[in-house]
VOGU-3710 file (C-alpha; in Angstrom, 3 decimals, decimal comma):
1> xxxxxxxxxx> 145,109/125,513/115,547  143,174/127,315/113,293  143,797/131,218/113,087  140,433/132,138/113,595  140,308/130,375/116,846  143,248/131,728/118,248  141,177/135,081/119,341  138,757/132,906/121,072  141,652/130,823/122,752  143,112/134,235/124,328
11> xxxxxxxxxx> 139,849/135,309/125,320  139,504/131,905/127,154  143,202/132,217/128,624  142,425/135,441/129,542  139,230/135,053/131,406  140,766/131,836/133,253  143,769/133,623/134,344  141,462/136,634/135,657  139,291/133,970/137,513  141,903/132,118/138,822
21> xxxxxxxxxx> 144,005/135,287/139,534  140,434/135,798/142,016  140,189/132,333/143,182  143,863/132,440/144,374  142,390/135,074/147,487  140,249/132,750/148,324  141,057/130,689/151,479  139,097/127,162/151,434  136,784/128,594/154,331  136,110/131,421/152,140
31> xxxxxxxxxx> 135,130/129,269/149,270  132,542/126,920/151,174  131,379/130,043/153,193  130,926/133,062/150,483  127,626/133,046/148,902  127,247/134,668/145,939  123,301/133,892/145,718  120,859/131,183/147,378  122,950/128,757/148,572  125,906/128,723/145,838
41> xxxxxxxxxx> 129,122/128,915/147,348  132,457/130,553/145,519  133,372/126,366/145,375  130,057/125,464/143,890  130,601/127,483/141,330  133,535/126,180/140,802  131,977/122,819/140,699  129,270/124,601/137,970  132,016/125,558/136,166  133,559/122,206/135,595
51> xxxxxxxxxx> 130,397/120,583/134,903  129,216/123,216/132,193  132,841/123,053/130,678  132,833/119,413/130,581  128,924/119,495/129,090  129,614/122,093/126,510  133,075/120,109/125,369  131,145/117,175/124,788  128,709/119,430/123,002  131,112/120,906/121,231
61> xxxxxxxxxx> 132,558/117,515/119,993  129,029/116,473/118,975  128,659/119,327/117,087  132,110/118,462/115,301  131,064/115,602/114,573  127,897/116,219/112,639  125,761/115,183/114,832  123,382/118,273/115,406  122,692/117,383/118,701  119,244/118,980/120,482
71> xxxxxxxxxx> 118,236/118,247/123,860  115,594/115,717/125,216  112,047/117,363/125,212  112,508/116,813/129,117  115,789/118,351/129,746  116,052/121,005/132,534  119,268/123,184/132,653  118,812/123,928/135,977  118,691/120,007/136,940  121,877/119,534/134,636
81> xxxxxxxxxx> 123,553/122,305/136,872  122,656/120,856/140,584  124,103/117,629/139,285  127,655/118,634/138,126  127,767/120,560/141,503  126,698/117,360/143,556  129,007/115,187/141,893  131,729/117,439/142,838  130,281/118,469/146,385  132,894/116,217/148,390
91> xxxxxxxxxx> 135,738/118,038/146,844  138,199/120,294/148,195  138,766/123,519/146,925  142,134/122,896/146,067  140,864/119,245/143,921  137,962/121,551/142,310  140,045/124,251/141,459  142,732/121,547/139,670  139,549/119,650/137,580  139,030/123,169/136,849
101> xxxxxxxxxx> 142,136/123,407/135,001  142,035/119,721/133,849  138,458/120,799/132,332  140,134/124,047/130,266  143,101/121,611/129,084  140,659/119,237/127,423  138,609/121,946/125,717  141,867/123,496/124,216  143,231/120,435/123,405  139,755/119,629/121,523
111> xxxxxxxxxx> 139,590/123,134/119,935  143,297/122,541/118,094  141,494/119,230/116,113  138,658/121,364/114,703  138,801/122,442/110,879  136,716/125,541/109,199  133,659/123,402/108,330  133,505/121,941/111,678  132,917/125,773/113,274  129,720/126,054/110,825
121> xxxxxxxxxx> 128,441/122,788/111,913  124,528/123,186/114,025  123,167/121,998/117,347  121,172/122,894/120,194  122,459/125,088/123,399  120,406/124,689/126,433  120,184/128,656/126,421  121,283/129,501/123,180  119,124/127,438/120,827  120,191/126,119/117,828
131> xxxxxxxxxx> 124,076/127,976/117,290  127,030/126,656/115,184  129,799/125,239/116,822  131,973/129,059/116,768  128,949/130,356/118,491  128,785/127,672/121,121  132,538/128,047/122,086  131,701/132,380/122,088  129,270/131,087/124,855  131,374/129,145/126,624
141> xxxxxxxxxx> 133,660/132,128/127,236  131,035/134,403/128,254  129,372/131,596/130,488  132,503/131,911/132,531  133,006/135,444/132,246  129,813/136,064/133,584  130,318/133,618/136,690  134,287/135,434/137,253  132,118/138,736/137,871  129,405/137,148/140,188
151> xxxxxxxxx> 132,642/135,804/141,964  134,416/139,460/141,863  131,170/141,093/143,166  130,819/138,654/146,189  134,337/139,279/147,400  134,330/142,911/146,867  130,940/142,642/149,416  132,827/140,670/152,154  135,128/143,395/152,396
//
């Protein structure tokens, strides 16, 4: 792996241990039945967070590959996200939580292929813009981040 990745790796280790650290005082009632806002459950985010992992690998790869991706002119992020948590509705916690894993395996594994040029290398974030590849992956540990709080603030509520 390159050496300037491995900063970003920890920070990625780091944030899944702290969510998963949360997610392991979650029972699966708790997970179908704490809302953190509208009707998103602690396991549909769980679900979000699988489907933006797996969408931002594949990103991620695309960008690797030279392939300056940008979105369709009719793309909605917020129709992306319902999706990935439909397709994953009929899961159990304990299945969701175990893609969730599967999902930071493949990005890891992906991440140890990549070479300097590929980090430079251009496309188009649905939030973002147009980033390099190193920002995309900063992005994709703040994305979660950001979700481990939202989690963190709904339990500390249901106390």
């Amino acid at each position: 792996m390159l050496t300037e990745l491995v900063p970003l790796v920890e920070k990625l280790r780091a944030t899944r241990a702290a969510l998963d650290c949360a997610l392991d005082s979650v029972s699966d009632e708790q997970a179908t039945q704490r809302t953190l806002y509208a009707d998103w459950t602690i396991k549909r985010v769980v679900a979000h967070l699988i489907g933006a992992e797996r969408g931002m690998t594949r990103l991620a790869q695309r960008f690797a590959a030279g392939e300056n991706p940008t979105l369709p002119a009719d793309y909605n992020n917020d129709v992306y996200n319902a999706r990935q948590v439909a397709k994953r509705e009929a899961l159990s916690f304990a299945q969701a939580r175990a893609e969730l894993a599967a999902s930071r395996r493949d990005l890891i594994a992906f991440l140890e292929t990549l070479t300097p040029a590929q980090l430079e290398l251009r496309g188009e974030h649905p939030v973002a813009g147009n980033i390099s590849l190193n920002e995309l992956l900063g992005v994709i540990a703040h994305h979660e981040a950001q979700h481990h709080q939202q989690i963190l603030d709904t339990l500390e509520k249901a106390k």
